[in-house]
Backbone bond lengths (Angstrom), bond angles and torsions (degrees), N, CA, C in turn:
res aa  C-N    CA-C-N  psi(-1)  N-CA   C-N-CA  omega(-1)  CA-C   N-CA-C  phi
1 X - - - 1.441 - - 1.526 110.53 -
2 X 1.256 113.07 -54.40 1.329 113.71 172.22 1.707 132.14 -57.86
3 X 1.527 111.27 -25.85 1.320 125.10 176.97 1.728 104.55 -75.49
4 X 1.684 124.82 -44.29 1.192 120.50 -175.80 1.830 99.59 -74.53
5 X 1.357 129.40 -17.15 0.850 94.43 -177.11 1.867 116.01 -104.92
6 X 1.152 92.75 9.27 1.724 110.66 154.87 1.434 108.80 -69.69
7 X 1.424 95.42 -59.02 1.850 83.53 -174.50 1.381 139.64 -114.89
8 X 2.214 81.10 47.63 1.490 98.37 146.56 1.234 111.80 -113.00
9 X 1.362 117.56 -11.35 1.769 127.23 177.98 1.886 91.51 -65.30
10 X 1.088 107.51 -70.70 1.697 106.06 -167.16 1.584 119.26 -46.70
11 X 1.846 108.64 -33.33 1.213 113.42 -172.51 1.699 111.08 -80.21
12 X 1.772 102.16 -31.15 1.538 93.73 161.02 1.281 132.69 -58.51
13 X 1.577 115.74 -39.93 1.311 113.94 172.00 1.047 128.97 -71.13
14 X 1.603 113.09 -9.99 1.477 106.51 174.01 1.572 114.73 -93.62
15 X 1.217 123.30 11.26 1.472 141.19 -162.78 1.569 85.74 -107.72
16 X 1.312 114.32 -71.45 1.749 117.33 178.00 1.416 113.20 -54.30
17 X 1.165 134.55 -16.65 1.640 122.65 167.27 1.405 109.64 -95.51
18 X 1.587 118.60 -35.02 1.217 107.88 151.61 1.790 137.69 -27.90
19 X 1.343 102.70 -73.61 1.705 128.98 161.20 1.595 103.76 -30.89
20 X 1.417 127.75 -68.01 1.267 127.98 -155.64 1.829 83.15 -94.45
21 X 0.910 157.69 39.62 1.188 137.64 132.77 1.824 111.28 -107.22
22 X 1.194 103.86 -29.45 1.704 107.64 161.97 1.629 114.19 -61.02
23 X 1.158 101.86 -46.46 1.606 104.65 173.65 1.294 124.87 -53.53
24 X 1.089 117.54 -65.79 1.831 131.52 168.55 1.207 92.69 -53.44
25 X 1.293 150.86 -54.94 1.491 142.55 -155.78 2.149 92.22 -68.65
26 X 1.374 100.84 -61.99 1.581 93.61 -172.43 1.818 104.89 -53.42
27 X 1.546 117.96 -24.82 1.496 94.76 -159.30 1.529 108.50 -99.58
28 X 1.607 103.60 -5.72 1.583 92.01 173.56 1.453 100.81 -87.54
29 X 1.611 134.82 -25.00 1.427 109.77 -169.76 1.527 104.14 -89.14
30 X 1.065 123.56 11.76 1.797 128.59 162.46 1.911 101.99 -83.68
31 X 1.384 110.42 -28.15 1.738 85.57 161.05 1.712 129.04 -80.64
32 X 1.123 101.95 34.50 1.686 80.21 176.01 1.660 120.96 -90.99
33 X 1.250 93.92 133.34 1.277 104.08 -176.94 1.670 120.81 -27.27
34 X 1.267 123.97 135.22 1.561 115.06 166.28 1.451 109.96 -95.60
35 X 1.271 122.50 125.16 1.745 136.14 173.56 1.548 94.46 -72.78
36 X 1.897 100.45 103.15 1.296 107.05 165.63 1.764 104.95 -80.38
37 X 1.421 101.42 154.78 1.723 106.38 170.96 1.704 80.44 -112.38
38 X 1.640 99.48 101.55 1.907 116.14 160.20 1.241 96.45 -96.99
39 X 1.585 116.39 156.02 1.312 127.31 177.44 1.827 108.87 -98.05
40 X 1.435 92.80 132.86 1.576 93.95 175.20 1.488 119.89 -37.42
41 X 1.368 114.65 175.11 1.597 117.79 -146.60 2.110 70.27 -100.84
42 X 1.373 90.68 151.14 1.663 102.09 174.56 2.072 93.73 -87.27
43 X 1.729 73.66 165.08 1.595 95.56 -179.73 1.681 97.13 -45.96
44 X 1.027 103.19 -94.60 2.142 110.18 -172.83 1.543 96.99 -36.55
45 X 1.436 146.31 -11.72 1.612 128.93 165.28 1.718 109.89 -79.02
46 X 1.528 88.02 -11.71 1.805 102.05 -170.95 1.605 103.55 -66.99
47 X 1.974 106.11 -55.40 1.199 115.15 -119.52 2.058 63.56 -90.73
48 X 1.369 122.63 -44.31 1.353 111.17 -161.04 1.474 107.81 -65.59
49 X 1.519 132.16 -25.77 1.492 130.08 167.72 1.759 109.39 -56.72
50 X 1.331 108.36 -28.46 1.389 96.47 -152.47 1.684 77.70 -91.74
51 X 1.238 132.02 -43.79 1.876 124.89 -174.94 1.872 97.47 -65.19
52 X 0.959 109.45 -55.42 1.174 101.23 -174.01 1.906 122.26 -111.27
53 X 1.306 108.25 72.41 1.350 94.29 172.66 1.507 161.14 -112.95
54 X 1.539 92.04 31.16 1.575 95.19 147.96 1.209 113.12 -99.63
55 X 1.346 134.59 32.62 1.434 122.89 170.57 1.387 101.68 -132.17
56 X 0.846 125.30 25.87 2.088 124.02 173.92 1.219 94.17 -138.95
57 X 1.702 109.35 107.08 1.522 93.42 160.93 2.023 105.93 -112.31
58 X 1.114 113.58 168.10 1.579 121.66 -160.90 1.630 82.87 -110.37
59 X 1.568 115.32 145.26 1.562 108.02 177.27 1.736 98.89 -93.82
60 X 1.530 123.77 39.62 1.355 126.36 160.35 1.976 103.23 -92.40
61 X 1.288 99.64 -35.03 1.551 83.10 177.10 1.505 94.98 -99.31
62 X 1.661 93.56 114.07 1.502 125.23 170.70 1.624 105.88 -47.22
63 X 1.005 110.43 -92.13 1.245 122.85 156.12 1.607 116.98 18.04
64 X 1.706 105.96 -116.32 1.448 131.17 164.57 1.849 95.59 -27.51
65 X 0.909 129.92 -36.77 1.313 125.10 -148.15 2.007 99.51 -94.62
66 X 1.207 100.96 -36.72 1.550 118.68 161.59 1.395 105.81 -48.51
67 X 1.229 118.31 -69.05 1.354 133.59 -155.74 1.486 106.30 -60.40
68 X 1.377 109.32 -51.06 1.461 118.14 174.13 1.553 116.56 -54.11
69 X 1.591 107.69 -51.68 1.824 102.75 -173.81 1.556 101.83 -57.61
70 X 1.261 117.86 -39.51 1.629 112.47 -162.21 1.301 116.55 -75.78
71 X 1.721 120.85 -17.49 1.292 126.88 -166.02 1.933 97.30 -85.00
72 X 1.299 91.74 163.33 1.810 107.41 164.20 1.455 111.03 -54.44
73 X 1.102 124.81 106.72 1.431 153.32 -167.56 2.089 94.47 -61.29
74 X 1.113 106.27 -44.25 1.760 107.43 164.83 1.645 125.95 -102.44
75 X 0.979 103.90 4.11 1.273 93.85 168.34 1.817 137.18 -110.97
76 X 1.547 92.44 11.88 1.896 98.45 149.19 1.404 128.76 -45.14
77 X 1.183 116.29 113.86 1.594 100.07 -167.48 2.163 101.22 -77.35
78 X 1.329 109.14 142.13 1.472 86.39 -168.91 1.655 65.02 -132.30
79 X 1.641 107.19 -179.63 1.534 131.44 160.66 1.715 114.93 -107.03
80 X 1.049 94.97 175.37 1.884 98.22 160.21 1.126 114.66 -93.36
81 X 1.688 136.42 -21.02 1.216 104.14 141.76 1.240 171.27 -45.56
82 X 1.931 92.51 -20.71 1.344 108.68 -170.44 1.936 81.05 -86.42
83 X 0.947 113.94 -38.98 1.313 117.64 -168.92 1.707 101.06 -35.13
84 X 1.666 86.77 -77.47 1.829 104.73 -175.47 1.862 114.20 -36.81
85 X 1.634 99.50 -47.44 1.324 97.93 164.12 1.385 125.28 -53.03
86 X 1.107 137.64 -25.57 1.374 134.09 -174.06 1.447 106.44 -103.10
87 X 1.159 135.02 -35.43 1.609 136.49 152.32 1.533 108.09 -52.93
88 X 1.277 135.70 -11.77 1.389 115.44 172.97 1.412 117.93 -94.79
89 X 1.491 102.52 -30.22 1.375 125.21 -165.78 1.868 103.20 -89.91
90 X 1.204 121.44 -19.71 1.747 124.76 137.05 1.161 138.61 -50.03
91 X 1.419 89.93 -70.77 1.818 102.62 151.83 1.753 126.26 -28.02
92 X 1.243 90.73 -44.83 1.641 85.67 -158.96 1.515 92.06 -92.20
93 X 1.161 125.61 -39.65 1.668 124.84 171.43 1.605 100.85 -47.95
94 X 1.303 121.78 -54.50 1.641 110.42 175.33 1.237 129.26 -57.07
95 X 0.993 106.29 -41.09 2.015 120.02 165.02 1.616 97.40 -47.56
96 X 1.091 109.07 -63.92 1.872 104.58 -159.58 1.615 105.31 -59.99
97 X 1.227 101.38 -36.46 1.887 109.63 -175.37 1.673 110.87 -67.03
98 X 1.358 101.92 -45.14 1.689 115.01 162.59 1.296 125.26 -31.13
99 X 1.033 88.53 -56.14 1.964 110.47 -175.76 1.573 107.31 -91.11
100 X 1.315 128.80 -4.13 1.877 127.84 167.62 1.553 77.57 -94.41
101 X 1.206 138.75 -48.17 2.085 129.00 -173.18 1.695 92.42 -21.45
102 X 1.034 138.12 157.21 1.470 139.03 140.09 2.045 104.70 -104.16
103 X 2.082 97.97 -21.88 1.556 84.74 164.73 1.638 114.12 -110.89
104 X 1.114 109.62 33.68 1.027 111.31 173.69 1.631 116.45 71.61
105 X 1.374 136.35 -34.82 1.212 126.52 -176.12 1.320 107.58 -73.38
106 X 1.396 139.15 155.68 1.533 157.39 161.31 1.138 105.38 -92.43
107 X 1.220 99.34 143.10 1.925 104.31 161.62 1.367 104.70 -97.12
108 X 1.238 126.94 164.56 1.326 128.11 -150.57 1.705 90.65 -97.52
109 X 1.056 120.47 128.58 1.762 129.27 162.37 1.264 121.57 -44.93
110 X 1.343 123.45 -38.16 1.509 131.56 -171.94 1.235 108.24 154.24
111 X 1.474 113.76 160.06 1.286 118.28 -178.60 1.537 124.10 -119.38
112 X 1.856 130.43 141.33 0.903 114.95 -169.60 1.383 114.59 -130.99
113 X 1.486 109.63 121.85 1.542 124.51 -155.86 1.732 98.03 -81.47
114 X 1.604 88.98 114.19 1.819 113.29 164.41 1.110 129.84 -95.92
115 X 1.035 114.58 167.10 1.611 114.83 178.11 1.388 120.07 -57.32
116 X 1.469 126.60 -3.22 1.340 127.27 167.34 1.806 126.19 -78.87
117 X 1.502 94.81 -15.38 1.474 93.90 174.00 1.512 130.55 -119.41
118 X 1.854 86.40 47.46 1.507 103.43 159.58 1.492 134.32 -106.62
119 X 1.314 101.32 136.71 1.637 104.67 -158.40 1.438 119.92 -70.75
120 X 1.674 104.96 10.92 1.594 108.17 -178.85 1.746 88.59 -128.57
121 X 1.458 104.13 139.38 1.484 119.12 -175.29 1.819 104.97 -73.04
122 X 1.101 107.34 119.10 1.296 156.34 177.46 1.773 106.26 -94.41
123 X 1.187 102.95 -134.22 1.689 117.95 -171.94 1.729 86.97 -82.86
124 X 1.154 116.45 -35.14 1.665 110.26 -177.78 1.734 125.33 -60.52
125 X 1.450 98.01 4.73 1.633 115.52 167.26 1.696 87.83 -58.68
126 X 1.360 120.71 -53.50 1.280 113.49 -155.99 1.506 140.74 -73.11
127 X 1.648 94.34 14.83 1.443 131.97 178.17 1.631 115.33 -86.72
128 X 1.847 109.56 101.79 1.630 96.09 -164.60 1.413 97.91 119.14
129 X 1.728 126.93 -19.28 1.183 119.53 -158.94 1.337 112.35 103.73
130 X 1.394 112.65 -67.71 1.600 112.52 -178.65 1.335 100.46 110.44
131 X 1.324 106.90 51.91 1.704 129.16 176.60 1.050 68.87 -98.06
132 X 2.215 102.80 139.68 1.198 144.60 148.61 1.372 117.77 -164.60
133 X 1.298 116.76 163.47 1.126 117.37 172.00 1.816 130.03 -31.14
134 X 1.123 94.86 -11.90 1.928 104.66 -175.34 1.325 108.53 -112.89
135 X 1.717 117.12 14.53 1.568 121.26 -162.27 1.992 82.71 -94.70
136 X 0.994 148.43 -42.45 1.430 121.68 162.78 1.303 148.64 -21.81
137 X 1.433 91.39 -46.92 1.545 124.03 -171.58 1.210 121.98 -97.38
138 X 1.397 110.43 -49.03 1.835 123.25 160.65 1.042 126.26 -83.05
139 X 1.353 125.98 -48.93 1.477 138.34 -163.95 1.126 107.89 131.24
140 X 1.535 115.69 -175.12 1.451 118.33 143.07 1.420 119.78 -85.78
141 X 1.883 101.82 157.48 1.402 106.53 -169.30 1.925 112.64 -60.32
142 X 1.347 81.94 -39.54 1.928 89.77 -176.45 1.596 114.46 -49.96
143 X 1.701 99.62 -28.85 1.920 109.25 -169.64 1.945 97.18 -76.75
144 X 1.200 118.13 -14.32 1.263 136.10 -169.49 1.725 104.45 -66.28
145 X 1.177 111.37 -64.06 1.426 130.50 -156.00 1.875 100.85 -65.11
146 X 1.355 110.77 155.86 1.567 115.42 -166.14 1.151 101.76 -127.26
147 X 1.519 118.27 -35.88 1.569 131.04 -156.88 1.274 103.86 -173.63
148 X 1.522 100.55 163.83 1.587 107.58 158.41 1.515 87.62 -133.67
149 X 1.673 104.12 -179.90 1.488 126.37 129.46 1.048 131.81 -107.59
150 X 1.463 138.09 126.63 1.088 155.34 -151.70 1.591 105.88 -141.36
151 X 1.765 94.58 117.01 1.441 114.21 -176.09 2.039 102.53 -93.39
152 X 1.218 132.02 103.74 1.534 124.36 -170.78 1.384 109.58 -63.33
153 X 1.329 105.23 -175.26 1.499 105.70 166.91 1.999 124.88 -68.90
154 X 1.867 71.78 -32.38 1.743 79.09 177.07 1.711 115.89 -71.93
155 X 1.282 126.58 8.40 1.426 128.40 -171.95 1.714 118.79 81.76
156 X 1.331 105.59 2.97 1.342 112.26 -165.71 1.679 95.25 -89.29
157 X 1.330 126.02 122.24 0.898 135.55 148.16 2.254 140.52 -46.71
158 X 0.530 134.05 108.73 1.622 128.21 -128.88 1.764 97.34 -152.06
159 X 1.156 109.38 127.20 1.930 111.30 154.91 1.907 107.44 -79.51
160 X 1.612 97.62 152.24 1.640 104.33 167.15 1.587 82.11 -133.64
161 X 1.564 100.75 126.57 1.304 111.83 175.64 1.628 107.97 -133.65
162 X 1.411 117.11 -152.40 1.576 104.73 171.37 1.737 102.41 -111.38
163 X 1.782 103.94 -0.60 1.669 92.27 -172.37 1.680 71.66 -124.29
164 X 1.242 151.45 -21.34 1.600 129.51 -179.48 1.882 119.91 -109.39
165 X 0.877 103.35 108.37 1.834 101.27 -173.46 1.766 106.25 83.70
166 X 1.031 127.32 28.80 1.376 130.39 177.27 1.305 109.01 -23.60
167 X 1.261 131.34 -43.23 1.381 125.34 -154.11 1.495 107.58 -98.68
168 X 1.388 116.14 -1.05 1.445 119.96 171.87 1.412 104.24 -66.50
């Protein structure tokens, strides 16, 4: 009695190390990498990596490109220069494309997702005034604000205040 039930104890365990070495064997050769065919970075992905490059990454460097998806999506520290730099260097790629139009319309180059097209209120509380339940006690959000910075189309960097650029 005691021997069969040894050697069903031993034969289970050798069934369960079996199992978990088939397992790990199927799930590491299910990681192999897939060789994407990505298309080289266009001229204007060129010219903005080379003005600005810690802030363009290309998903050819694996790497850098890792690092970026996993990190806090807001917490790059950037300037308004780098900003202004990249609004001029758009700008002027749209101008040149404008003028090859023979009808004049552009197709849009690409698009770049801001803080306005998030589906949880952000600065967009301040739409309405920025009446809420805390507008008694605080104010409104709009009575809040002092300034901005404001990067133009022309690349020029600029305040909208209530005594500088009023009409921004």
């Amino acid at each position: 009695m005691a021997s069969q039930l040894l050697f069903t104890s031993v034969a289970t365990t050798i069934l369960i190390i079996i199992s978990i070495f088939i397992m790990r064997h199927l799930r590491l050769s299910s990681k192999k990498l897939v060789q994407l065919d990505l298309p080289e970075p266009t001229k204007l992905g060129q010219i903005l990596a080379s003005a600005l490059p810690n802030s363009v990454i290309f998903p050819h460097d694996v790497s850098t490109f890792s690092q970026g998806i996993n990190s806090y999506w807001a917490k790059q520290d950037r300037n308004d220069g780098e900003l202004s730099t990249a609004i001029g260097i758009l700008k002027g790629k749209y101008n040149e494309r404008a003028k090859e139009s023979a009808e004049g319309h552009v197709e849009p180059l690409f698009a770049i997702r801001g803080g306005g097209h998030s589906p949880l209120s952000g600065a967009a509380s301040i739409a309405g005034g920025g009446l809420s339940f805390f507008s008694p006690r605080y104010g409104l959000v709009c009575s809040n604000i002092i300034s901005y910075q404001i990067v133009l189309a022309s690349s020029i960097l600029t305040t909208a205040s209530e005594s500088e650029n009023p009409d921004l």
